[in-house]
Each structure stands twice: as C-alpha cells, then as structure tokens.
C-alpha positions as CSV (number, residue, x, y, z in Angstrom):
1,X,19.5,10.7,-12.9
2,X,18.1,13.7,-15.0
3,X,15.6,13.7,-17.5
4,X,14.2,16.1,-20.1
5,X,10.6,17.2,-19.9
6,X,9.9,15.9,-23.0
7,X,11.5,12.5,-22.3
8,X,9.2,12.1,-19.6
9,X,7.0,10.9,-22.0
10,X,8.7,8.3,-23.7
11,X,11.1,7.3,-21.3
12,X,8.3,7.1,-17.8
13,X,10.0,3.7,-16.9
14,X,13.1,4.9,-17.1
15,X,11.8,7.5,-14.1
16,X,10.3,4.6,-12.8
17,X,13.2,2.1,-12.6
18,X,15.0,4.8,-11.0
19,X,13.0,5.1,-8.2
20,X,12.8,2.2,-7.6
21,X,16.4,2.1,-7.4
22,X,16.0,4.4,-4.6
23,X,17.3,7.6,-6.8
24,X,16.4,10.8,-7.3
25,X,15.3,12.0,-10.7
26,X,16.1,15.7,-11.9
27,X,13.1,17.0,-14.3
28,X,14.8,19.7,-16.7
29,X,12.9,22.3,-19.0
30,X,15.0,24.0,-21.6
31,X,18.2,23.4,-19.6
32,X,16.6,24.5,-16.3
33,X,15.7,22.5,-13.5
34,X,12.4,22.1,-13.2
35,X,11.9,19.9,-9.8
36,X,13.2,16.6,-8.1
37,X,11.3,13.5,-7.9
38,X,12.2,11.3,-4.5
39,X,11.4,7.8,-4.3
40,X,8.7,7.1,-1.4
41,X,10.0,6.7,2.1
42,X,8.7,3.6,3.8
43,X,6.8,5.1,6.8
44,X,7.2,2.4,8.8
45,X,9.5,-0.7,10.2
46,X,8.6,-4.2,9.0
47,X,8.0,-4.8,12.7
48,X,5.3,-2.1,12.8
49,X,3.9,-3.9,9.4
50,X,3.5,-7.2,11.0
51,X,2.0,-5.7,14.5
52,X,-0.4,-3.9,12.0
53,X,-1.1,-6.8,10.5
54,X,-2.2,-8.4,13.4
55,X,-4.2,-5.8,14.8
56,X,-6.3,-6.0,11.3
57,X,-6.3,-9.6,10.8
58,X,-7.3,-10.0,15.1
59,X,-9.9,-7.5,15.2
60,X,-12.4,-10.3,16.2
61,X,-10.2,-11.9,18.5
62,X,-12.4,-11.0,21.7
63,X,-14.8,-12.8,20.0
64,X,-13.3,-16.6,20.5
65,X,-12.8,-17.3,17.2
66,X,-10.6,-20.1,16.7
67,X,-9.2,-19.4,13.1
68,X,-10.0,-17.7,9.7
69,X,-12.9,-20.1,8.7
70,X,-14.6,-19.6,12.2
71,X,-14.1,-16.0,11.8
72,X,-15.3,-15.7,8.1
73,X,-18.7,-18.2,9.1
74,X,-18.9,-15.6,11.6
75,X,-19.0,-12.6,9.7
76,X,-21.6,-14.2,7.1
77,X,-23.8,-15.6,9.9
78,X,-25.6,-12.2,9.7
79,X,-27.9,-11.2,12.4
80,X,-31.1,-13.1,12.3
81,X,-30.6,-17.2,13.5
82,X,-33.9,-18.6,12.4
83,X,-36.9,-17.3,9.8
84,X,-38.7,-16.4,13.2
85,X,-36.1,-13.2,14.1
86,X,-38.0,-12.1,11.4
C-alpha cells in the first residue's frame, strides 16, 4: 500500500487497517519515498505467551496457595496479624 504524506492525515485507519493486514505501507512526499512502515513482529510463540503467563500468574506458588482467592486474601493480609504487631 502507498500513501501520500498528506493522506496520512485523513486516511490514519487506512494505514492502520493495513497493518493490521500484515502489509507494508509506503509514505510518499512529493512523489518521493519517504520511509516504510512494517506491521509489528510478534516476538514471541503462543507457547512462550502461555509459559509467561504462568510464570506471572504463579509467582506465589512456593507459597501454598491453593487458588486466586487464597492468593489475593494473601496479598491484602498485609503484614501486621493483630492491633498488638503494632
């Protein structure tokens, strides 16, 4: 796809809608090519995603935490137990 400078402006989804198509967009300037834009490359696998994922969501795990709840209870437990911690 190519686009004008000037059509940048009024036509950004059009840009947009390309990339997401996976194309690249030509950006001209008085007939002369002005630069490329590349859609994003996905830096990783959805198997790296996931195992990321995990690693976040698990980052209490060591803690025996059964689930989400326990997790969440834990987290606003903060660290005093009674008025007399103090």
């Amino acid at each position: 796809m190519q686009l004008t400078a000037s059509q940048l402006q009024s036509h950004h989804k059009a840009l947009i809608d390309a990339l997401k198509r996976g194309e690249s967009v030509e950006i001209t300037y008085h007939g002369q090519l002005l630069g490329v834009v590349h859609p994003a490359k996905t830096s990783s696998t959805i198997q790296e995603q996931e195992n990321a994922m995990a690693d976040f969501f698990g980052m209490h795990r060591d803690l025996d935490i059964a689930g989400v709840e326990d997790e969440l209870r834990y987290i606003r437990k903060g660290r005093r137990n009674t008025l007399r911690d103090i």
